[in-house]
N, C-alpha and C positions, 0 to 999 in steps of 0.2 A: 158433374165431372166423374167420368170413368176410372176405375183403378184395375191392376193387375194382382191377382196375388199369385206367387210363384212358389214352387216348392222345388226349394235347389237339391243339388250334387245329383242328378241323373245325366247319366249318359245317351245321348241321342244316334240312331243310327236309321240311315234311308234314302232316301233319294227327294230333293229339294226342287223346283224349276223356279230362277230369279223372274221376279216383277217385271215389268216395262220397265226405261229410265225415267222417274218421276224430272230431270231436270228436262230431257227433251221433250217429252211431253206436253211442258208449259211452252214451250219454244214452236212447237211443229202445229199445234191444235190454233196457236193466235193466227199461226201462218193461213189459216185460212179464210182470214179476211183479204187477204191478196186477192182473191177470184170471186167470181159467180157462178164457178161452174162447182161440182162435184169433187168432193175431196173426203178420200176412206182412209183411217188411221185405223192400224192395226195393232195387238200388244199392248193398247191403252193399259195402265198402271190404273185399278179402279181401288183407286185412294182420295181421301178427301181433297187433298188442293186440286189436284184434277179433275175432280166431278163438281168444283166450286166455280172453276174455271171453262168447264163447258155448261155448266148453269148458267153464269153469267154471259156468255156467246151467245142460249137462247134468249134470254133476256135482253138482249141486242139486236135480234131478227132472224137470227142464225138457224134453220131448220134444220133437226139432229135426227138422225134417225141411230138408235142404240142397236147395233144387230146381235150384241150382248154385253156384256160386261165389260168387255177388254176391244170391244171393238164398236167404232160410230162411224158414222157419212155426215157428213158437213155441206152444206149450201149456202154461204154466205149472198143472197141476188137480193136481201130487202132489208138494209141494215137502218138502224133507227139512231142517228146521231145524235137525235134530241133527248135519249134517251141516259146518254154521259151526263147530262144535267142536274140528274133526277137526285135526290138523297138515296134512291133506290141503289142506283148507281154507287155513288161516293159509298156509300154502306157494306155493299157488296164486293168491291173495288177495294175498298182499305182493310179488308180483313187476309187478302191473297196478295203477299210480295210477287208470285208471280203473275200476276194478271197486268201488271207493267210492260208484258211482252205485248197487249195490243196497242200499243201506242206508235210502236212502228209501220205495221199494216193500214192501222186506219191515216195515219197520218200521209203516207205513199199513197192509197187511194182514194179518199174523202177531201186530202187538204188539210184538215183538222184534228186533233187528239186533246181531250180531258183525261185529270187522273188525279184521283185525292192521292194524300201520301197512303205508302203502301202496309202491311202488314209482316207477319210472317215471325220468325226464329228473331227471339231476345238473345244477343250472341255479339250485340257491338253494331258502332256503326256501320251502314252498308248505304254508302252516298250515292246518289244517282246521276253526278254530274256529268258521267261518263255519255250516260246515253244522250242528255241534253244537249252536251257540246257537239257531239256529232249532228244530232238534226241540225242545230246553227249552221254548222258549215257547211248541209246539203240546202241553206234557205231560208231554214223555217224559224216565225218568231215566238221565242220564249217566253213567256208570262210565269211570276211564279206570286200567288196568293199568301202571304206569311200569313194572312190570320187564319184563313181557311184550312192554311198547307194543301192548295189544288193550285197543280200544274196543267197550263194549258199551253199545246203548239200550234201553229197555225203557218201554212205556207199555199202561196195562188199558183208559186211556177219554181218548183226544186230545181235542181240543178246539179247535177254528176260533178264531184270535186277532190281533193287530195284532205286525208281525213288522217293525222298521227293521233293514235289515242293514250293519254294519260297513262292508261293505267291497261293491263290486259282482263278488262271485264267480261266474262263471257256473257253474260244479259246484256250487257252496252254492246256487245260484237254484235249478239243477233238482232238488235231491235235497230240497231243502225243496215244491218246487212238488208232487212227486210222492208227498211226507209228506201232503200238503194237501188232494189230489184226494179222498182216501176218509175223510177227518177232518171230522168232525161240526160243522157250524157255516160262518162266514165269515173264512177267512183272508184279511187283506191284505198283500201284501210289499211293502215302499218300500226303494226302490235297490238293485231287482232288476236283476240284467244280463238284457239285451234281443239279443244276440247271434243271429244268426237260427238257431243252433244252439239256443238256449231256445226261440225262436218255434217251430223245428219242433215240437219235444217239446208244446210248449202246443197244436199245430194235434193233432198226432198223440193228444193227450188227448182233446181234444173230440170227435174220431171216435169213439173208446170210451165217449161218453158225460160226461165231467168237463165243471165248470162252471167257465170261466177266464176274467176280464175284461181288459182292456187288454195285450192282447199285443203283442208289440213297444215299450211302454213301458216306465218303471224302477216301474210301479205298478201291481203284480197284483191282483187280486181274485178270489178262490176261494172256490164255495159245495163244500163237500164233497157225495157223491154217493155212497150205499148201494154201488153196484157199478159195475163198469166192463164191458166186453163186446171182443169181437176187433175188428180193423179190419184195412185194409190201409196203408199208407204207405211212401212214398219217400225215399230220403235225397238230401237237394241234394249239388252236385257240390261239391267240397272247393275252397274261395276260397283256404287256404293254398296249394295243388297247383296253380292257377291262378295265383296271384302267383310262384309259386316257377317256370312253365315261364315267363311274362313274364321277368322275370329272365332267365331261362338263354337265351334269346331275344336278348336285349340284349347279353349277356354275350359270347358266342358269334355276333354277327352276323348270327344265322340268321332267316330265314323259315319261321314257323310260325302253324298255324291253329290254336284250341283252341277246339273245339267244344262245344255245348250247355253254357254255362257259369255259367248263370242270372245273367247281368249284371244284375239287378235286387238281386240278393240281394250284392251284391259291395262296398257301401257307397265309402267315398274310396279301397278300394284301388287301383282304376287312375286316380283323382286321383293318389293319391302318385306312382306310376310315370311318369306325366306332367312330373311336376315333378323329374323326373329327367333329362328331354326323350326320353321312351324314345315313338315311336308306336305304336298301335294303331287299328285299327278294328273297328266292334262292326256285326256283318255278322248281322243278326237277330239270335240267340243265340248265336254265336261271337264271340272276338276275334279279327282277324288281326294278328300281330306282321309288320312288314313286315322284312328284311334293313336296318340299318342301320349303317354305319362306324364314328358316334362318336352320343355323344350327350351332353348338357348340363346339367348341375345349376342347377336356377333358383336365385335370390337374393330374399331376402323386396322390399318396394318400397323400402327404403331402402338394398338394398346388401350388407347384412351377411349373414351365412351362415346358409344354410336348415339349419334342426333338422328332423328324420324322430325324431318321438315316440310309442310308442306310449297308449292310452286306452283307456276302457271303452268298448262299443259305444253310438254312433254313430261313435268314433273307430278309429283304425288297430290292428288287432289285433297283441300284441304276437308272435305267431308269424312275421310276415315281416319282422320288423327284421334277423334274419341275411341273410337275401335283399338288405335293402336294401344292409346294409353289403358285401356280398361285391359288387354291383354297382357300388357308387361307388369302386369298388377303382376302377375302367379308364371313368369316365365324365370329362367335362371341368368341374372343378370343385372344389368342396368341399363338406362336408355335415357336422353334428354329429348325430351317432345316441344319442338318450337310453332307454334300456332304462329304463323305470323301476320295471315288476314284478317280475323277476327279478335277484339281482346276480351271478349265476355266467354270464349269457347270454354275456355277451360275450366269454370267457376264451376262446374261439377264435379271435381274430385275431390270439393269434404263430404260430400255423401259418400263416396269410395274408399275415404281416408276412416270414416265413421265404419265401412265394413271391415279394415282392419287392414286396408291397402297402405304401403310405405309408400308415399308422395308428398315432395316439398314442393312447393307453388314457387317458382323465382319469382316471377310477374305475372302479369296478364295472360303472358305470349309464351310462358316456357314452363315447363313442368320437369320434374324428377323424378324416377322410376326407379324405384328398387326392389327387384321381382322378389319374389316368396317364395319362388320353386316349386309352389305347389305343395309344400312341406304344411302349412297353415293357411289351411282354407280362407275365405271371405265369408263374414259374418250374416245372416241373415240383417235386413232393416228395412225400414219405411222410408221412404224416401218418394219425390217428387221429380217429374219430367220436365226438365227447363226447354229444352226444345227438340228435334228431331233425333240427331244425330248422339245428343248425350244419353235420350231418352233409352234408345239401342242399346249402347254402351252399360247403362245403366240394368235393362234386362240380360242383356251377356253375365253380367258380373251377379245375377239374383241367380240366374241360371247355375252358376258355378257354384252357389254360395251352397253353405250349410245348412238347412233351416229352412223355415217360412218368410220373404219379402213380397212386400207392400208395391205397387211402385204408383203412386195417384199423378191425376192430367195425362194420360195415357193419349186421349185427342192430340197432340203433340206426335207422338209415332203415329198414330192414325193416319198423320196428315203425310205421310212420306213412306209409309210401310201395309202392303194391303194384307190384310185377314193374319199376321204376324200370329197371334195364338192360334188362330185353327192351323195355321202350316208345321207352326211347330210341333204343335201338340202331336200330329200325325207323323211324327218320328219320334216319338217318347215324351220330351217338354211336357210338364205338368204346371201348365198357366191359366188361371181362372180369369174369365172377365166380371167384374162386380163394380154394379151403381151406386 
């Protein structure tokens, strides 16, 4: 197991470029079981869930060619069904929550899909009923293994149908979307997540042919399409990885630029940050975070204390609620942070509370924020990475802090953040990696 040791209270300044999005990623790369023809991903995020997830594709049949790091060609024309069977498989499969996204592909074009239960971020439950009920209603029949925990689907003749979903899952939008593209007939989905992680998948379909209507809305419209064909496609820069250097930014006093960061596609997240009183400027397609001392937590019009909640897209995605709350540690203010997807999210601010961070825990789902102003630092400490997104949170806060911090299970950011210490490091950050 990897640790970090950090040496806080330096101020960072330079110029940054955001990752790939590691959510589309999982999303765009399964989509290449849809064809046999040729399909180039570019901006590949080479982080671990993603290079776990194109491991597993060759391990499938899937001929990869790496033209570097950040970028493959995919050829799915010899895929080995028999190969979901394997303990290799289930092994391989259960350790990546996202490798769930090939179940939609294979399932549109094979007929069939295997899949142990999945892996990924300790963070609560995260049910998959969503994507099951939809393949149901495009035909296909459900199996589910309780002792095994392996899900199997299987359908001879889909069928284009009217699909309201539960819940706005974006992994349940795309793996039903990508059931849909090669399914006979007219599917419609209502209260679809619109996530621009969905939008991409949906643009990157149409390239290969699929026939998808209102994109970007909660109401799809899908004619299925005999075949799909290669294309080329980009992955937008990662809006988490973007909120998350804003943050560290703020956090840390520093001045910094984050380059090419498709502020278009970025929806209220630097609304929120604002309302933080954290500055920015949008310099074409960059933001500049300028060096700033303190900054201010707004108050709704009447007074009472601003909620930071996360929602389905058009709203605040809920991955950078740790970002928010590690920053209101040291802002001037107050702020109630309602997690409302996840109930395990918040269970890392007694490590924060241990640096000397004021946080009352309501529940699960809500936390208390009572800034410091930056008047008293955060404490150096050792502490541990529960999963991606606190893990961040967690180096923000070592970063600011006074002192030398620890932070062990660092494979956790690994899995969602590429080369985080060499990038930082190269604008001042003093982060060691140690075995």
């Amino acid at each position: 197991m990897g640790s970090f040791e950090i040496e806080g209270g330096c101020c960072l300044s330079g110029e940054i470029h955001p990752q790939g999005a590691k959510n589309e990623a999982l999303q765009v790369i399964s989509a290449v079981l849809l064809t046999s023809d040729k399909v180039t991903i570019t901006n590949i995020p080479n982080i671990l869930d993603v290079n776990n997830l194109i491991e597993l594709l060759s391990k499938m049949g899937v001929k990869i060619d790496r033209h570097s790091s950040n970028s493959c060609s995919f050829i799915a024309d010899n895929i080995d069904i028999t190969y979901l069977q394997t303990l290799d498989f289930k092994k391989r499969a259960s350790s990546l929550r996202g490798s769930i996204m090939i179940m939609g592909p294979l399932l549109a074009r094979f007929g069939k899909a295997y899949f142990p239960k999945p892996g990924g971020d300790k963070i609560g439950r995260r049910r998959l009923d969503t994507h099951f009920f939809g393949f149901e209603k495009l035909g296909a029949h459900f199996v589910f293994d309780s002792e095994e925990i392996f899900y199997t689907v299987e359908a001879s003749n889909l069928k284009g149908t009217y699909i309201l979903l539960d819940e706005a899952s974006v992994t349940g939008t795309a793996n039903i979307i990508m059931a849909a593209v090669l399914t006979r007939g007219k599917t419609t989905i209502y209260n679809a997540a619109c996530e621009p992680y969905v939008q991409q998948l949906c643009r990157m379909l149409e390239l290969m042919g699929a026939n998808i209507k209102g994109i970007g809305s909660n109401l799809l419209s899908i004619e299925g399409v005999e075949a799909l064909t290669g294309c080329y496609h980009t992955i937008l820069p990662d809006m988490i990885e973007v909120g998350s250097f804003i943050g560290l930014a703020a956090m840390t006093g520093s001045e910094i630029t984050l380059k090419n960061c498709r502020i278009d596609q970025l929806g209220l997240i630097p609304m929120a940050f604002s309302r933080f009183g954290i500055k920015m400027e949008f310099r074409n397609d960059d933001i500049y975070i300028p060096s700033q001392v303190n900054y201010e937590i707004d108050t709704f019009i009447d007074g009472s204390i601003m909620t930071i909640a996360d929602a389905p897209w058009p709203g605040l995605t809920p991955d950078l609620l740790s970002i928010f709350l590690v920053i209101a540690t040291q802002a001037k203010g107050s702020v109630l942070i309602h997690q409302k997807m996840f109930e395990s999210r918040l269970f890392f601010v007694d490590k924060l509370i241990d640096m000397g961070a004021r946080i009352i825990l309501c529940d699960p789902h809500r936390a208390t924020v009572i800034g410091l102003n930056k008047e008293t630092p955060l404490r150096a400490s050792v502490m541990t990475s529960p999963d991606i997104r606190a893990g961040v949170a967690l180096l923000i806060a070592a970063l600011s802090a006074q002192g030398k911090s620890i932070i062990h299970n660092i494979e956790q950011i690994d899995r969602g953040y590429e080369q985080i210490d060499t990038r930082l490091n190269q604008i001042g950050a003093k982060i060691k990696r140690i075995y």
